[in-house]
N, C-alpha and C positions, 0 to 999 in steps of 0.2 A: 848088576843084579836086576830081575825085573821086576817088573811093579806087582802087584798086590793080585792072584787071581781070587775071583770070585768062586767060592763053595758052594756048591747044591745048595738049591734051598731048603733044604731037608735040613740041615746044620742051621742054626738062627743065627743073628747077629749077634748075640748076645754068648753064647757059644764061642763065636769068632774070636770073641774080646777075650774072653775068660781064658783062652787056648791062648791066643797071644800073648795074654801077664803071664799066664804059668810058664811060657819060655823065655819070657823077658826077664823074671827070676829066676830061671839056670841060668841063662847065660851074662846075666849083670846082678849078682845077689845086692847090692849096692842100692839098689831100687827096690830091693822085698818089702820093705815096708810102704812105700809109698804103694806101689802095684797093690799090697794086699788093703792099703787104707780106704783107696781107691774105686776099685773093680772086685778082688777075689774074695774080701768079706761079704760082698752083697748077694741078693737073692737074683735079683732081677736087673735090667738096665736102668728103670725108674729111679732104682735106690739107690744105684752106683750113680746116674746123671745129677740128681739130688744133693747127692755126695759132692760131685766134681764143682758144680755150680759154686755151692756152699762153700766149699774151700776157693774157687777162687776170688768168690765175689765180696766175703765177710769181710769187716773189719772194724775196727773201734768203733764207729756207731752205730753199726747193725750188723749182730755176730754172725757167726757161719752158721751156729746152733739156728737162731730166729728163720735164715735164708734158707736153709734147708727143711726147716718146718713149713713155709710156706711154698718150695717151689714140690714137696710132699703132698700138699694140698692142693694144688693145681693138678698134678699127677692124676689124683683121686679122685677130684670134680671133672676132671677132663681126659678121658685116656687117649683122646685124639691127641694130645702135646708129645706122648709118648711115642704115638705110631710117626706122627710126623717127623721128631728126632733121628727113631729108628729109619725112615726115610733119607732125610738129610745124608745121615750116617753112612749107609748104600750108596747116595749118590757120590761122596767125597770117593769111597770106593771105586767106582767103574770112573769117574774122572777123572781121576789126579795120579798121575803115573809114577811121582816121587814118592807115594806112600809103601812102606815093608809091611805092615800088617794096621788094623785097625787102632791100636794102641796111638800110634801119631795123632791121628785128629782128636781122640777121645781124650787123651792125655795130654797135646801139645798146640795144635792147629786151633788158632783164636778167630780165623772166622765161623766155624762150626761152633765154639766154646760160646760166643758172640750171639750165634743164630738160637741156640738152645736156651742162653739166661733171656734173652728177648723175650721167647715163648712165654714163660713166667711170668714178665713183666705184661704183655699182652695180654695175660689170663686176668691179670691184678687190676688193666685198664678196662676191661668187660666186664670187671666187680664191682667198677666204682670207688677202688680204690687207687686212686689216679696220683696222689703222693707216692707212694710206697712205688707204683710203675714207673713213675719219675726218677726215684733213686736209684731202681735196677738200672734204667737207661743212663744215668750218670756213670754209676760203678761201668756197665759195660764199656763205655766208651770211656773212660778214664784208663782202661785194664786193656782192651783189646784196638783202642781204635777204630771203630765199628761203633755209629749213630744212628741207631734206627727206634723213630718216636714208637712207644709203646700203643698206639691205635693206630698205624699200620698195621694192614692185612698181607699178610705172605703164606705162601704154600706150602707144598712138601713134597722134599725132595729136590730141595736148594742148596745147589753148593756156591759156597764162597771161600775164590782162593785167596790165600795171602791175608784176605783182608782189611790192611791196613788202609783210613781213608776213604773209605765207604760210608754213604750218608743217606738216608732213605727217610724219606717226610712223612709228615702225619697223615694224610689220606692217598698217600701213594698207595698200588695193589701190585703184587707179584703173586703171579700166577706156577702154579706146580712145575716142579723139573727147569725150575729157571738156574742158570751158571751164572755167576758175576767173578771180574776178579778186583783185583786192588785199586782204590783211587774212584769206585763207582759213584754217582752223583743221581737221585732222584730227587730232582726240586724243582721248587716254585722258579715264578721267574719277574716277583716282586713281593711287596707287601700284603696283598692281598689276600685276604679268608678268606674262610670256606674252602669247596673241592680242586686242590689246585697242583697236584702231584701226579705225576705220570703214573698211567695202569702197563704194566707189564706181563705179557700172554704166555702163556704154558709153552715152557721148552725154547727161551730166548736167550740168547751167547747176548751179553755185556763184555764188552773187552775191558783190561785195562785202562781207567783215568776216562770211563765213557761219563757224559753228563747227559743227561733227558731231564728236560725241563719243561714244567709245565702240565696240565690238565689234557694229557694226549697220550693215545695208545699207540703200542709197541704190539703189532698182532705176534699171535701165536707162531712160532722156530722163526720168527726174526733175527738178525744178526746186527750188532752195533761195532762198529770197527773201533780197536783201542784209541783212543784220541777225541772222539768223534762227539758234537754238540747236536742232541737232537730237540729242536723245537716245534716240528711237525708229526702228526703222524705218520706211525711206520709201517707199512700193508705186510699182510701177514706173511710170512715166507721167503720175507725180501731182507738183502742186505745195505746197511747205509752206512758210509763214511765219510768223514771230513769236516770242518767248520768253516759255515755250518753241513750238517751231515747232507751228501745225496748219493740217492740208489747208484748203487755200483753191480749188482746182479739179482734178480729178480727172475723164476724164483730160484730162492740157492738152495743149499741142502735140506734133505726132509728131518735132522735132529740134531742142529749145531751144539746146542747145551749137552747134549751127552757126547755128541765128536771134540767138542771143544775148539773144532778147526778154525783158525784165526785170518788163515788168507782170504786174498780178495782176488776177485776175478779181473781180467787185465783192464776191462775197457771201462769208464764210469761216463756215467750217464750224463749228458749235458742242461740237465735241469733240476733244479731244487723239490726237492718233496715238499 
């Protein structure tokens, strides 16, 4: 079967979803009530994302009811968290070639489910309420595997595959239309405070188990090869692999994160970045 085409824009994402539970209950009634708890009671994606959060973040110390009141409140203060979701949301879309309709990532795929309670928690550490961001960041990572400090700054239009084992620090930046997949690492690269986490540039491929360490930019559609330890910076447009990581083609493609293309060019370069 193939992957997922994208719809006119004329059709919203939101559309998309609601088109997809209504056939995911014909043809699995088994799931009607989840689908309709879900997505097909709500008005909007706000209310359904709210919903989804809520259920999967609640539990005995702080209900679904509370998380959903508050990740409702972020909604409302912020309608950027929504556009950015609806972003993210797209981007799993035109990347991930495994997906049959948007119902997977919205309902199953925990680095999107990951990236959206983040948002909340984000919204909670720009309030000043830094406990309560704290607890989201626990629940997510206790639930998804996915550690990303709630004052990190990230874009929109980020996808994260798999997920699992991804770790993003507290003054780390990612930059819009950034890919990452499983096993990502943005850290420091000791005990030191203050600004000490990698800035990541609009439209950069993270492979697989990539680590970037450190207070150094990753320019704009750079490529990090799976494996790869990057301690320097990475010039814009360039690809680096290895440990520790060196240029291997320079420049490479103009939009790795949305190609997602993972090869390396034959010859590497005989000098360290």
């Amino acid at each position: 079967m193939a992957h997922l085409e994208i719809v006119p824009t004329s059709e919203s994402l939101w559309d998309q979803l609601r088109a997809a539970a209504t056939d995911a209950v014909r043809d699995e009634p088994r799931l009607a009530s989840l689908l309709n708890a879900v997505i097909l009671s709500h008005s909007d994606l706000a209310a359904a994302l709210s919903f989804q959060i809520a259920r999967k973040l609640g539990d005995s110390e702080l209900g679904a009811m509370t998380i959903r009141e508050v990740s409702l409140g972020a909604f409302a203060a912020d309608p950027g968290i929504v556009a950015a979701a609806e972003a993210d949301l797209q981007a799993v879309a035109e990347r991930d070639p495994a997906i049959r309709s948007l119902l997977q990532p919205f309902l199953y795929f925990k680095g999107f489910q990951a990236l959206e309670a983040w948002r909340v928690a984000h919204w909670l550490w720009g309030q000043g309420r830094e406990t309560l961001a704290f607890h989201f960041q626990s629940r997510i990572s206790e639930l998804f595997q996915v550690d990303i400090h709630p004052a990190a700054l990230l874009g929109a239009g980020i996808f994260i595959d798999h997920g699992t084992g991804v770790v993003i620090g507290e003054t780390a930046v990612v930059g819009d239309e950034v890919s990452m997949l499983h096993g990502v690492t943005l850290g420091g690269t000791g005990a030191e405070r203050g600004d000490r986490h990698p800035k990541i540039g609009r439209g950069v491929l993270l492979g697989a188990g990539a680590k970037v360490l450190g207070n150094i930019l990753v320019g704009d559609y750079a490529k990090v090869a799976s494996g790869s330890v990057v301690l320097k910076p990475v010039p814009a447009g360039c690809t680096v692999a290895g440990v520790p990581a060196r240029l291997v083609n320079c420049p490479t493609e103009a939009t790795p994160a949305r190609t997602m293309d993972h090869t390396l060019a034959d010859v590497v370069y005989d000098f360290v970045i």
